[in-house]
C-alpha positions as CSV (number, residue, x, y, z in Angstrom):
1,X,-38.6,-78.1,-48.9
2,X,-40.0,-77.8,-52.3
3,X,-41.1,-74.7,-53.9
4,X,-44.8,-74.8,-54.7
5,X,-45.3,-74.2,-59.0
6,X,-46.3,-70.7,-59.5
7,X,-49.6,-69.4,-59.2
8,X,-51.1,-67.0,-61.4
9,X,-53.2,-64.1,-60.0
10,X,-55.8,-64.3,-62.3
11,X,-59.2,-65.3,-60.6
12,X,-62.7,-67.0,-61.9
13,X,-66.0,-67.2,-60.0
14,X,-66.4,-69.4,-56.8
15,X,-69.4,-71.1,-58.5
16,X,-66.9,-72.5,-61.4
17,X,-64.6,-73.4,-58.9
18,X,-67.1,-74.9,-56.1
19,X,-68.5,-77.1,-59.6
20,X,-65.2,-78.7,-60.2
21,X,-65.3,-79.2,-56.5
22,X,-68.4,-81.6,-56.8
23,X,-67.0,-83.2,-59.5
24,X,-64.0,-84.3,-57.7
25,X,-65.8,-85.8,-54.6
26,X,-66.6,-89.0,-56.8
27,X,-62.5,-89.5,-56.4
28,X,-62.7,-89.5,-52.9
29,X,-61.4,-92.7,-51.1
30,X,-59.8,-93.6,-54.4
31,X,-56.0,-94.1,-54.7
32,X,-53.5,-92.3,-56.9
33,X,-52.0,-95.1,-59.4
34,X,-49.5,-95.2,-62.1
35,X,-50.6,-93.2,-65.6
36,X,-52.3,-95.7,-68.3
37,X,-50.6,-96.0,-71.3
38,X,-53.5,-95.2,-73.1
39,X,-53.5,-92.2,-74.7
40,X,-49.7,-91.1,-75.4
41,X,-51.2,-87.7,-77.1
42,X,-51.9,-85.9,-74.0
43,X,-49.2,-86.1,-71.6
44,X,-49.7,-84.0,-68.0
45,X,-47.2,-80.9,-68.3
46,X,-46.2,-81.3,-64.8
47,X,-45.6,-85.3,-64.4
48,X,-43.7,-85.1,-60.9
49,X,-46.9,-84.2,-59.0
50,X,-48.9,-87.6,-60.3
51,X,-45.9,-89.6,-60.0
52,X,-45.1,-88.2,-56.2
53,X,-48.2,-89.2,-55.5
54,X,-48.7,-92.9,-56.8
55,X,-50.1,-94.7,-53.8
56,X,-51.2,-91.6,-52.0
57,X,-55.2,-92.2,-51.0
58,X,-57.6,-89.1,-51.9
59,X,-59.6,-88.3,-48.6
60,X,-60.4,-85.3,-49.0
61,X,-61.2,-82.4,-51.9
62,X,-62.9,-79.0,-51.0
63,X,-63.4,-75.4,-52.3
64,X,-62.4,-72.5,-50.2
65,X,-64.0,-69.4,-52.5
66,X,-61.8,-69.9,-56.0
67,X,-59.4,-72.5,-54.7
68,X,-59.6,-76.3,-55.0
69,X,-57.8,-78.4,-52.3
70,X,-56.8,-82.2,-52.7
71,X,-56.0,-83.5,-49.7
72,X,-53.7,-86.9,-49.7
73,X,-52.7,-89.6,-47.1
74,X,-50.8,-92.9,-47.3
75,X,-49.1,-94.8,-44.8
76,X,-45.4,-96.3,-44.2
77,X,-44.6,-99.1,-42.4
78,X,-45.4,-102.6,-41.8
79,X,-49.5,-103.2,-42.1
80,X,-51.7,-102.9,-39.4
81,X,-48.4,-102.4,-37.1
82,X,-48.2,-100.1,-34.1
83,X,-45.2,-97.9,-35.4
84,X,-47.0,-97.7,-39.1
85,X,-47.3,-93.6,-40.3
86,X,-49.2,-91.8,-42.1
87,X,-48.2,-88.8,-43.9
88,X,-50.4,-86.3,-45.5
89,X,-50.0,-84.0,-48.7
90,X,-52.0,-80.9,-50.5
91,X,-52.9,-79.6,-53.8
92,X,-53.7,-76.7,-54.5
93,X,-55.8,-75.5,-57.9
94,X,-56.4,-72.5,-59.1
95,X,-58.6,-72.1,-62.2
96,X,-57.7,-68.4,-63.6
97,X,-59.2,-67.1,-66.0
98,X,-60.1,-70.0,-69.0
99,X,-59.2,-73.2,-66.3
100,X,-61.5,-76.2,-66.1
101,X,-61.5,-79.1,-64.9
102,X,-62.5,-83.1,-65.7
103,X,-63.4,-86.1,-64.4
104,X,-64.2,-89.4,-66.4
105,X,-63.7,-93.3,-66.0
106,X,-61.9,-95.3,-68.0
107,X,-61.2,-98.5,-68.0
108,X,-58.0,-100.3,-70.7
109,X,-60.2,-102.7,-72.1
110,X,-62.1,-100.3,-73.6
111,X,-58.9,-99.4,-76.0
112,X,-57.5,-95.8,-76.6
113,X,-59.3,-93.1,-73.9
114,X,-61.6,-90.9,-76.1
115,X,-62.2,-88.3,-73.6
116,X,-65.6,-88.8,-73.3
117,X,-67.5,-85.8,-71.5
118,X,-64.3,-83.3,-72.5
119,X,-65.0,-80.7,-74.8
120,X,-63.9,-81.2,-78.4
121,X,-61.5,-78.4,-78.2
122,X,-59.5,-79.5,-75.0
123,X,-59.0,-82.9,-76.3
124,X,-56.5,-81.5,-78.8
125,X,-54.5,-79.2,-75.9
126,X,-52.2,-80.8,-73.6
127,X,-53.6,-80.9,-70.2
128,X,-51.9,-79.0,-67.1
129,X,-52.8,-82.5,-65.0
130,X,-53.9,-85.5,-65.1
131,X,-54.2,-88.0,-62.4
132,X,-55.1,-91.6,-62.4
133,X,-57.4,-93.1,-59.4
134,X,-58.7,-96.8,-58.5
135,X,-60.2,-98.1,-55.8
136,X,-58.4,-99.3,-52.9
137,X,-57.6,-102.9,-53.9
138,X,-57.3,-102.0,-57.7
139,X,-55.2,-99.6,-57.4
140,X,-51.8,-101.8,-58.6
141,X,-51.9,-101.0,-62.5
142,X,-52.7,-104.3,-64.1
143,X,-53.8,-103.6,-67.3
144,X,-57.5,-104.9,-66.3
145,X,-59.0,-102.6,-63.8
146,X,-61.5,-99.5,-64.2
147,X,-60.0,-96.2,-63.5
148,X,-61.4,-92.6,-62.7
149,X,-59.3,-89.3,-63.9
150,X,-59.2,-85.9,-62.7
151,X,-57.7,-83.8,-65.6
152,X,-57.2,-80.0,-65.8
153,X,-56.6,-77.3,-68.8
154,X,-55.3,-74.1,-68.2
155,X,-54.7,-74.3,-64.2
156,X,-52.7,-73.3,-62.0
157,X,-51.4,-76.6,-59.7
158,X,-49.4,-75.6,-56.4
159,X,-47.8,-78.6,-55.1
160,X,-46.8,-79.4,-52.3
161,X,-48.7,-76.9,-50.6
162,X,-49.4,-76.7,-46.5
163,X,-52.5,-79.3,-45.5
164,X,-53.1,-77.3,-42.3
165,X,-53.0,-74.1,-44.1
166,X,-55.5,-75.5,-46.6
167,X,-57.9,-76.8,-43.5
168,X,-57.8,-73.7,-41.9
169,X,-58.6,-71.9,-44.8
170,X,-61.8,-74.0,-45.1
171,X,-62.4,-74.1,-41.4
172,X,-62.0,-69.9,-41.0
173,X,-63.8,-69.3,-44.5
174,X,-66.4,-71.3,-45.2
175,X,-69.4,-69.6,-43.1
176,X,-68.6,-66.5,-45.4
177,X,-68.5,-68.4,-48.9
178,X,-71.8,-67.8,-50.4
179,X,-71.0,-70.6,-52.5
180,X,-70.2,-73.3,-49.7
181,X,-73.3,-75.8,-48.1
182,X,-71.7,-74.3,-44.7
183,X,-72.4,-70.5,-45.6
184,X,-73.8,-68.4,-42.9
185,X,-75.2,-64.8,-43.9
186,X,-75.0,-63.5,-40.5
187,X,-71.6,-64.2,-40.3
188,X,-70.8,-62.7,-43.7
189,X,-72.4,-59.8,-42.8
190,X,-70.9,-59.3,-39.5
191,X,-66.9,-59.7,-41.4
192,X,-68.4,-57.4,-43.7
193,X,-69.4,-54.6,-40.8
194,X,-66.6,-55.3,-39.2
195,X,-63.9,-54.9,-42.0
196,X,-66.1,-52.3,-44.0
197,X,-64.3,-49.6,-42.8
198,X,-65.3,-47.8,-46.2
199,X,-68.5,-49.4,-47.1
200,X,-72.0,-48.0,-46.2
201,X,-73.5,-51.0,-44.3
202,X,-76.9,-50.3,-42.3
């Protein structure tokens, strides 16, 4: 079993962190493909995590309070076969304190990527990750096809990291995230009450 990379314990707001969320959801349903030789200047830190998962299929991405999940799936075994499996992995971000996160398309005929939509200032630093993602029948690198990437500065990346643990997380949490669609206030107040052991709540 691997060890997950080290996460930091500094923390930003959920809303910066539920943002890069949103972002992210345009990925979904996309496969993870080879790096583009594009841009030799800005090389991911951590490489083994996009080349682990080449040919891993995004389904899922979510924010549970400050974290970022990435769920993966891809199957082994003869197509369309009885006996075919399909094996899931997570990633875990973590934005600390100054992390952010981008996503942009590219595509190789377009020459060099300029990093359109990324912040002058993080085009010169070397990204913490950077992942490249095609659609489903595109997703073979051939020099030709379109291709959407999910870059991060300054994050922490756990990976691999437990995919139950990560649904739970969002399954348990989310009615008490007042930054998630699925927030309930009754229910936050009623975790509050009943773990306020020390609070005044009336």
């Amino acid at each position: 079993t691997k060890a997950p990379f080290p996460v930091s314990s500094a923390m930003v707001e959920g809303p910066g962190a539920t943002k890069n969320g949103r972002k992210v959801q345009t990925a979904v349903g996309k496969v993870i493909c080879a790096p583009v030789d594009l841009d030799s200047g800005n090389k991911p830190t951590i490489p083994s995590v996009a080349q682990e998962l080449v040919g891993y299929t995004l389904v899922e991405a979510f924010t549970v309070g400050k974290e970022l999940f990435l769920i993966f799936s891809k199957s082994f075994g003869g197509d369309g076969l009885p006996n075919q499996e399909s094996r899931e992995s997570a990633l875990r971000l973590h934005f600390g304190m100054n992390g952010s996160l981008n996503t942009r398309k590219i595509n190789p005929s377009w020459g060099n990527d300029k990093g359109y939509g990324v912040a002058p200032w993080k085009q010169k630093k070397a990204s913490t990750l950077r992942l490249y993602l095609a659609n489903q029948n595109n997703h073979v690198n051939n020099g030709s096809s379109e291709y959407l990437i999910i870059e991060c500065w300054e994050t922490n990346v756990s990976y691999p990291v437990s995919v139950s643990m990560a649904r739970n997380k969002l399954m348990n949490n989310s009615s008490r995230d007042v930054c998630s669609s699925l927030f309930n206030a009754q229910d936050a107040f009623a975790c509050l009450k009943k773990r306020g052991q020390r609070m005044n709540i009336s």
